[in-house]
C-alpha positions as CSV (number, residue, x, y, z in Angstrom):
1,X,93.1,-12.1,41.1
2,X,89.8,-13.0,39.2
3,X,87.7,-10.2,39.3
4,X,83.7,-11.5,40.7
5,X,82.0,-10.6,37.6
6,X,84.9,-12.6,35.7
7,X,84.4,-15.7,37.9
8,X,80.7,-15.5,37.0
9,X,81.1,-15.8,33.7
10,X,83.6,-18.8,34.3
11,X,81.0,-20.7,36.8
12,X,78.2,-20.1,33.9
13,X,80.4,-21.5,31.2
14,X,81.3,-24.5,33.2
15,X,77.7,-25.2,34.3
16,X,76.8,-25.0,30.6
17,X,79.5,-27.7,29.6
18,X,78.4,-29.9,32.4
19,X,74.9,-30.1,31.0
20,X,75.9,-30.7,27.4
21,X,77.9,-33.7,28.6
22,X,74.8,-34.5,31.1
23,X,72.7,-35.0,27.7
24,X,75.3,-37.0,25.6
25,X,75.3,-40.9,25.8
26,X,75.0,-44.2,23.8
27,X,73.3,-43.7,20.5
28,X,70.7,-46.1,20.0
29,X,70.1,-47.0,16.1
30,X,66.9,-48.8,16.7
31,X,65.5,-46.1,19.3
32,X,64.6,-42.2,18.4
33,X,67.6,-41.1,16.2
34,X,66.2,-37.6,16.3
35,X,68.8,-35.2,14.4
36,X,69.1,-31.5,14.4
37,X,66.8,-29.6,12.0
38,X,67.5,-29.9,8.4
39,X,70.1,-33.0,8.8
40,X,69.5,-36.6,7.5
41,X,68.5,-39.3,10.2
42,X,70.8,-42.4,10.0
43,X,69.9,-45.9,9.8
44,X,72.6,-48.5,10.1
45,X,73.3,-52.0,8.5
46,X,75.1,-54.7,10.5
47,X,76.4,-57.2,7.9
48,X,79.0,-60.3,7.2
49,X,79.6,-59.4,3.7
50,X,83.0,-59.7,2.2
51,X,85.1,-58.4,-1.0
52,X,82.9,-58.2,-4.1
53,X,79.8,-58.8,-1.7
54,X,80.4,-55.4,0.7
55,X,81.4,-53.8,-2.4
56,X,77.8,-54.3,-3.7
57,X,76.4,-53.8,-0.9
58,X,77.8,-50.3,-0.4
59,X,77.4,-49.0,-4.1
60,X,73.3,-49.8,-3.7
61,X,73.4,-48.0,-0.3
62,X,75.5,-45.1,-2.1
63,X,72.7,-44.6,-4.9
64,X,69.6,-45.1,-2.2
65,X,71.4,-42.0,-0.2
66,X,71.2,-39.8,-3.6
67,X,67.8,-40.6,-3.8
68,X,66.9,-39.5,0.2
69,X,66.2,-36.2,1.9
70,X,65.4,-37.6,5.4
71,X,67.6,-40.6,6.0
72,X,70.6,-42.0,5.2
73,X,72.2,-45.6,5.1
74,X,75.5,-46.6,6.8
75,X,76.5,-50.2,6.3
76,X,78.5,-51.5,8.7
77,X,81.0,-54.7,8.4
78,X,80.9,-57.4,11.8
79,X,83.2,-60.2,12.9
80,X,80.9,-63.5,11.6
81,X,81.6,-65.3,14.8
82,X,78.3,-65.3,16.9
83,X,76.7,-62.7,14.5
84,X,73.2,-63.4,15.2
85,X,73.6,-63.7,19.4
86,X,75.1,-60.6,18.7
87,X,72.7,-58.4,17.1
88,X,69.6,-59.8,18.9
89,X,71.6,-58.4,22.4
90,X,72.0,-54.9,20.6
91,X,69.0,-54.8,19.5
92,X,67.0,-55.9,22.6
93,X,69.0,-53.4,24.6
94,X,68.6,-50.4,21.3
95,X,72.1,-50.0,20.9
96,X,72.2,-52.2,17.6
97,X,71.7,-51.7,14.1
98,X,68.2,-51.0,12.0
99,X,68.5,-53.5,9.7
100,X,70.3,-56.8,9.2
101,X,69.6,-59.3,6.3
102,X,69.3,-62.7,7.8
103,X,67.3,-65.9,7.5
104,X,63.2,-65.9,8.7
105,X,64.5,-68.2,11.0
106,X,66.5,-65.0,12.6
107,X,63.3,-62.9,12.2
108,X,61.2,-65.3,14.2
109,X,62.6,-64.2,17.8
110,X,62.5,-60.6,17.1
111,X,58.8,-61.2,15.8
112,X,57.9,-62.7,19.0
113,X,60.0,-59.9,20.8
114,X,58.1,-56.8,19.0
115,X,61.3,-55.5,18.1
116,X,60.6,-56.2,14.6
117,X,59.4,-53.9,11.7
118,X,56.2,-54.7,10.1
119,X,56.9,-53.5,6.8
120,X,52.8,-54.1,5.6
121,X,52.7,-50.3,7.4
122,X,54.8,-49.1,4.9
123,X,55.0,-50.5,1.6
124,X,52.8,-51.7,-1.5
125,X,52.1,-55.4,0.3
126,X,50.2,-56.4,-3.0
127,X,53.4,-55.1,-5.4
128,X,55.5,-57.6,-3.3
129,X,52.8,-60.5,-3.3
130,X,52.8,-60.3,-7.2
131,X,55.9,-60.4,-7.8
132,X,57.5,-63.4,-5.7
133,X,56.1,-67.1,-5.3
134,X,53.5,-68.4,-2.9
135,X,56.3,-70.1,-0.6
136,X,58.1,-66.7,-1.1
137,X,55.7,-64.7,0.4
138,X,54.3,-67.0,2.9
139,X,58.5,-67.3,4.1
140,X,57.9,-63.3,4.7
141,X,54.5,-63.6,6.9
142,X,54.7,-67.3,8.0
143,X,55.0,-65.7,11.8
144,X,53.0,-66.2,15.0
145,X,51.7,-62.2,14.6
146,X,50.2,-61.0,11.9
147,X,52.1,-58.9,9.7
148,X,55.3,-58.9,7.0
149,X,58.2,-59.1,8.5
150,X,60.8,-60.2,6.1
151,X,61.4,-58.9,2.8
152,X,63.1,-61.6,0.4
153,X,66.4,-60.4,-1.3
154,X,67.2,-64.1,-2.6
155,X,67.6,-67.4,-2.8
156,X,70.5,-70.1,-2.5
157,X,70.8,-73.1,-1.4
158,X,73.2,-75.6,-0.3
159,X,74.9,-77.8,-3.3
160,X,78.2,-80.2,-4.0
161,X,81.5,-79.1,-5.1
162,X,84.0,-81.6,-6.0
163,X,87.7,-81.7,-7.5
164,X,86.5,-83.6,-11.0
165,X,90.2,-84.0,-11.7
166,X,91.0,-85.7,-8.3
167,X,87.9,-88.3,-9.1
168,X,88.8,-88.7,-12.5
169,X,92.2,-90.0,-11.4
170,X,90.9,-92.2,-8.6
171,X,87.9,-93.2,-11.4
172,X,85.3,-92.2,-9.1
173,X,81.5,-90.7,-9.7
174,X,80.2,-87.7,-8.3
175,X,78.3,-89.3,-5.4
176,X,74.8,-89.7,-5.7
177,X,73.6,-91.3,-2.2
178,X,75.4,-90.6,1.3
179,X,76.6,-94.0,0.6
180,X,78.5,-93.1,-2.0
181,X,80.3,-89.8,-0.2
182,X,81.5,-92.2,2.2
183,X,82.9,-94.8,-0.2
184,X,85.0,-92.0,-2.3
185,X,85.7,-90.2,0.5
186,X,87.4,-93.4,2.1
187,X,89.1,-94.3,-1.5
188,X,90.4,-90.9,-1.5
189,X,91.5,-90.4,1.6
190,X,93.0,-93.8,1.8
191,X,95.3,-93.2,-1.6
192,X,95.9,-89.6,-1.4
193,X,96.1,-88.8,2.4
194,X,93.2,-85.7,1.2
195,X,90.0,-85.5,3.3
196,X,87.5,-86.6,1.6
197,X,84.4,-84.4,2.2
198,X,83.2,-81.6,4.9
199,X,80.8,-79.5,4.9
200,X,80.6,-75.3,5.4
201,X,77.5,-76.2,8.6
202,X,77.7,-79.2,10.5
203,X,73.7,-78.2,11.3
204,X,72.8,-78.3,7.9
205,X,74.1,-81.8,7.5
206,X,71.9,-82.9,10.3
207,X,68.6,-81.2,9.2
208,X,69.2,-82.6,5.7
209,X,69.5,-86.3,7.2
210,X,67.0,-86.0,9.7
211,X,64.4,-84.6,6.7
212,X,65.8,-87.3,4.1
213,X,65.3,-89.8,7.2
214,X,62.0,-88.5,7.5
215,X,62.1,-87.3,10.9
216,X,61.1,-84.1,11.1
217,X,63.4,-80.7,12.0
218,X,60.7,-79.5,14.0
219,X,56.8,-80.4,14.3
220,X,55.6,-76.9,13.3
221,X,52.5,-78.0,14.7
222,X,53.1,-79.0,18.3
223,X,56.7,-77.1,17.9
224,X,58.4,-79.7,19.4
225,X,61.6,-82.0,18.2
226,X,61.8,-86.0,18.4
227,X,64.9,-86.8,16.7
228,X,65.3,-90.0,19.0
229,X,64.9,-92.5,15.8
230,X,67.0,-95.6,14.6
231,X,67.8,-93.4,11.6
232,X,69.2,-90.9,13.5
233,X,71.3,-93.0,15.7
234,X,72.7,-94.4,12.4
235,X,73.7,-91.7,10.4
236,X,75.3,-89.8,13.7
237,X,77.7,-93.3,14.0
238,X,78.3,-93.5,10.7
239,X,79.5,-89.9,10.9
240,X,81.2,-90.3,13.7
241,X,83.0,-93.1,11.9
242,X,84.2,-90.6,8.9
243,X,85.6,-87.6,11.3
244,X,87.7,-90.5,13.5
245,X,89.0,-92.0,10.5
246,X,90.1,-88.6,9.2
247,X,87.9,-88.9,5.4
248,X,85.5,-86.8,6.9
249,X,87.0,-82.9,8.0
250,X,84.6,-81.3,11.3
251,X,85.9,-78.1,10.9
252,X,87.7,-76.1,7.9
253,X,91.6,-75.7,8.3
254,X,91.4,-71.8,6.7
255,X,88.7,-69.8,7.3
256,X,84.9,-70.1,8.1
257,X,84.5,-71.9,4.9
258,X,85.5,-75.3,2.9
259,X,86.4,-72.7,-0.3
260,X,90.1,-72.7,0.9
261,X,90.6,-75.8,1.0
262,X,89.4,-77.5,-1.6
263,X,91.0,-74.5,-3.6
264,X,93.9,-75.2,-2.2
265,X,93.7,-79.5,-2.8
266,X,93.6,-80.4,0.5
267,X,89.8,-81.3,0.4
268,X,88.2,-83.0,-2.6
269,X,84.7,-82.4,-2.0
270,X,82.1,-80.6,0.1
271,X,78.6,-79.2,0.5
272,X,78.1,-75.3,0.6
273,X,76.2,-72.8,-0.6
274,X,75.7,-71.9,-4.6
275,X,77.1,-68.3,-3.7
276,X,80.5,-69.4,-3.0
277,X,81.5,-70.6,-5.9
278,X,83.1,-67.4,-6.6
279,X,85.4,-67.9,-3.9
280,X,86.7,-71.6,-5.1
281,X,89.6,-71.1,-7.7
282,X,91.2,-75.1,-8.1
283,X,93.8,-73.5,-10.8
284,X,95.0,-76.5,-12.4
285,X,92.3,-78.9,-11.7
286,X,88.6,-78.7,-12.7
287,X,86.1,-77.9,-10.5
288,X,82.3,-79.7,-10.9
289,X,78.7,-79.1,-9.0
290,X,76.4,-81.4,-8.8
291,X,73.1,-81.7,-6.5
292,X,73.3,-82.6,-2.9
293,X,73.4,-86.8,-2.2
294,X,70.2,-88.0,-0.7
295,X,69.8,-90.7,1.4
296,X,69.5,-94.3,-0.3
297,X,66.9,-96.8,-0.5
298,X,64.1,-94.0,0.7
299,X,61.5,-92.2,-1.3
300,X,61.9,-89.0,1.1
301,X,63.9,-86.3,-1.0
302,X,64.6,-83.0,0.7
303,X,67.0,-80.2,0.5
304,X,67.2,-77.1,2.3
305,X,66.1,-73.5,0.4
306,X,67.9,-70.7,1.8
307,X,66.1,-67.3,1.8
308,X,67.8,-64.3,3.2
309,X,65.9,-61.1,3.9
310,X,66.0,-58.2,5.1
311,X,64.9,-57.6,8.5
312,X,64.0,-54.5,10.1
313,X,64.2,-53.2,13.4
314,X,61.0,-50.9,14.3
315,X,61.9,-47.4,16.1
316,X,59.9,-44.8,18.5
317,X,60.7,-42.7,15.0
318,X,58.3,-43.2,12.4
319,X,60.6,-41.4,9.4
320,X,63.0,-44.1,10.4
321,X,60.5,-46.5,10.4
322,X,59.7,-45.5,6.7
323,X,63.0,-45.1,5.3
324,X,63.9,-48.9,6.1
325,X,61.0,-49.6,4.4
326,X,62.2,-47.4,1.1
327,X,65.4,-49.0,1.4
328,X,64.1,-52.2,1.4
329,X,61.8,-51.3,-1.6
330,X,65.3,-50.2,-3.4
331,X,67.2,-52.5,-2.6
332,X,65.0,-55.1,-4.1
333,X,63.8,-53.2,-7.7
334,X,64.1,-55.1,-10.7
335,X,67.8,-53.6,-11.5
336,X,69.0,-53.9,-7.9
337,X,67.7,-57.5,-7.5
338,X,69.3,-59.0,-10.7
339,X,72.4,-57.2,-9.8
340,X,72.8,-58.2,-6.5
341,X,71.8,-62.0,-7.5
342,X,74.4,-61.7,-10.1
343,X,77.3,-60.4,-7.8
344,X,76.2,-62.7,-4.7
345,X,75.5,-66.1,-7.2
346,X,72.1,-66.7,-5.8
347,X,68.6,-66.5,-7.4
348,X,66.1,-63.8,-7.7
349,X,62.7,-64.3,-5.8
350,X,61.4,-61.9,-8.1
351,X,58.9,-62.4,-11.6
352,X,60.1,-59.5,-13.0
353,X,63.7,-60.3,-12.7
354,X,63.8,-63.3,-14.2
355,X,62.6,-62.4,-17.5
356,X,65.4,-60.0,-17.8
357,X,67.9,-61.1,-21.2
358,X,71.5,-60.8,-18.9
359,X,69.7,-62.6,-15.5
360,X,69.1,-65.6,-17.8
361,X,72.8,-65.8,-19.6
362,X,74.1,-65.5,-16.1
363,X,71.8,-68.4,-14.7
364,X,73.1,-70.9,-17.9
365,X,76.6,-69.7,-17.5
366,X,76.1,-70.5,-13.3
367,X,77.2,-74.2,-12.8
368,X,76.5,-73.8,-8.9
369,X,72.9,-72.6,-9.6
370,X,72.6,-75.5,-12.7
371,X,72.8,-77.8,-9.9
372,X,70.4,-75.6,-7.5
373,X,67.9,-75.9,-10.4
374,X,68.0,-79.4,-10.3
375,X,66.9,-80.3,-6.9
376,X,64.8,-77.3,-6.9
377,X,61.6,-79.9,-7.2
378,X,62.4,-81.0,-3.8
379,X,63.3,-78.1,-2.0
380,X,61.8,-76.7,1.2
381,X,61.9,-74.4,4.1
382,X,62.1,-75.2,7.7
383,X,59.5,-73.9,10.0
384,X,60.3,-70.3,11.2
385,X,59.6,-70.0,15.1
386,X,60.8,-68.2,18.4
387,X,63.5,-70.9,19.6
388,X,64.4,-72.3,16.2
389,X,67.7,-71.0,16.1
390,X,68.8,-72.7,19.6
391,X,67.2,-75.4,18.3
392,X,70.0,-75.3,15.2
393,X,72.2,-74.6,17.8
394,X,71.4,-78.2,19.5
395,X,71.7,-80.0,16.5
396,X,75.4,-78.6,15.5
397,X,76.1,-79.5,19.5
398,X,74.5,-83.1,19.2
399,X,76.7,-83.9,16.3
400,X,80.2,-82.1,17.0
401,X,79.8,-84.4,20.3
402,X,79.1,-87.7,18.6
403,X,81.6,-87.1,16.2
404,X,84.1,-86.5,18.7
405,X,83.8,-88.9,20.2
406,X,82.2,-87.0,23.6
407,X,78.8,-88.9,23.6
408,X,77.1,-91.8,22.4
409,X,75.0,-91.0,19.8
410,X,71.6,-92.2,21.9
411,X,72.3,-90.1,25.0
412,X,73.5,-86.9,22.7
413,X,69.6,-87.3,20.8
414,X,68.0,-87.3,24.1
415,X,70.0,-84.2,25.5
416,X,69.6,-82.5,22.2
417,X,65.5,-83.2,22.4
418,X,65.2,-82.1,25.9
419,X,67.2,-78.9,25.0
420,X,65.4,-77.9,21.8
421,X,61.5,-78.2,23.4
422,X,63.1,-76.0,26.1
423,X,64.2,-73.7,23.6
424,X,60.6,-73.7,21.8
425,X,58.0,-73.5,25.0
């Protein structure tokens, strides 16, 4: 038998076991992340990176972790599907990461949430301000609270990729007008059997007509959306008319992306950003890049300017608060920025960058960012507002259905207006 002094000892141990479980539970990233005396605090990156990207990624966050003594980086990989719906749930409910690196579009609904990190607390605002553009900076405070809330890491921008040896053949131009996409697209489709064009967002596509059209994304100024215009109606149709005849591709065949396809010659052209033209390999046939088509007969040019960012999530924890901001700082110095562009086949927002001897070879050597720098002159941003994502959403909706064949183009507009000044009250 177990002796009473024995079963004591047993009944303490157990009640001591039971309370360390009682104090375990979720870890929350962008709550307290308090760690034991003496031991680094964690922050966590959520990203989509892939291959040479994530590999990047991960050697910056390795040398930023040498350089700590209070917090250290892990960068985590997530599925791309619903990426953004999923980090704004963790986040709201402070199981998600500390920082993401997203569009200002992104950072909007976490502004207006308070969930975001004002990083004016915690860096040299006026180091940043001198070193990136006007538009640059006001991208990073353009928010309905005062504050910085986005630090630039860099710039792409949508462009068109083409198989040169599969228009050579067929004697056709690199299309100029959206006129012309659908004529080659139609000849090529018509003698080969190959698609003729897609494109990597369905939503881009529609805020580049709507903005060529004139009609504006969103009124920044009332933040409301009227897309209900002739225009509109007309380019939707005409759309419509591509995907049923089978010149125009909705959705890629491989993958999240056009890259596969057209590397693989079952695509001849499409629109996508600069940065993936390291995935496009066309082996025996020659690749080209040239500027995004415009819309003819108009005097309205307009392309889209990506900016992605890093975006922090504030904590109860103020040396996690701070080392987000030191990371951000690191991750965008002059030798991280211009390798990061390099690796990722964007453009540096940064002055001091851009004087650098090897970031200039790689921009001439760049045929994706050649034809960036060309229609540079007439690219913008989109306003930057809680709601402006669903309202993206509402535009990829509006067009999948038209083109689809689900809804007439008129009624699909109204729906998508109706939805989209929901989404922005």
């Amino acid at each position: 038998m177990i002796k009473e002094r024995e079963l004591k000892k047993i009944l303490v141990l157990i009640s001591l076991l039971l309370l360390l479980v009682g104090c375990g539970g979720p870890k929350s990233s962008t709550g307290s992340t308090e760690a034991p005396s003496g031991e680094k605090k964690e922050l966590v990156i959520w990203h989509t990176f892939t291959e040479h990207h994530e590999a990047k990624l991960q050697e910056i966050v390795a040398d930023f972790n040498e350089s700590q003594d209070k917090v250290t980086v892990t960068a985590l990989t997530q599925p791309f599907d619903q990426f953004n719906s999923k980090v704004y749930e963790a986040v709201a409910s402070k199981t998600g990461p500390n920082i993401v690196m997203l569009d200002t579009a992104s950072a909007a609904d976490y502004v207006d949430a308070g969930l975001a990190l004002d990083f004016s607390k915690y860096i040299d605002v006026e180091n940043y301000k001198s070193r990136i553009s006007e538009g640059a900076y006001a991208e990073s405070t353009g928010f309905t609270k005062e504050g910085l809330y986005a630090i630039t890491i860099h710039s792409t921008g949508p462009v068109y990729f083409y198989n040169k040896t599969m228009f050579d053949n067929l004697g056709l131009e690199a299309p100029k007008t959206w006129d012309d996409v659908a004529a080659n697209s139609k000849k090529i489709y018509e003698e080969t059997g190959i698609v003729g064009f897609a494109i990597d967002s369905v939503a881009d596509l529609g805020q580049m007509l709507l903005m060529q059209n004139g009609v504006e994304y969103i009124d920044s100024e009332t933040k409301t959306v009227d897309w209900n215009d002739p225009s509109t109606v007309e380019w939707l149709n005409k759309f419509k008319e591509g995907v049923q005849a089978g010149y125009f591709q909705l959705k890629p065949t491989t993958g999240d992306y056009n890259s596969g396809d057209i590397s693989g010659h079952v695509l001849a052209s499409y629109i996508g950003s600069s940065a993936g033209i390291d995935y496009l390999d066309l082996k025996d046939h020659e690749l080209a890049v040239v500027p995004v088509p415009q819309v003819a007969g108009t005097n309205t040019k307009w392309i889209q300017q990506w900016t992605r960012n890093i975006i922090g999530f504030t904590s109860d924890d103020e040396v996690v608060n701070q080392g987000i901001a030191d990371f951000a700082e690191f991750f965008t110095n002059t030798e991280n920025s211009s390798a990061w562009t390099q690796v990722f086949g964007s453009i540096s927002a940064y002055s001091d960058v851009k004087d650098l001897p090897e970031y200039k070879e790689y921009i001439e050597n760049n045929i994706a960012l050649g034809a960036l720098v060309d229609q540079s002159s007439y690219a913008g941003a989109l306003p930057t507002m809680a709601g402006a994502q669903a309202v993206r959403s509402e535009l990829d909706k509006m067009m999948t259905q038209v083109a689809t064949g689900q809804i007439d183009a008129e009624i699909a507009i109204e729906n998508a207006n109706v939805a989209s000044n929901n989404a922005l009250k």
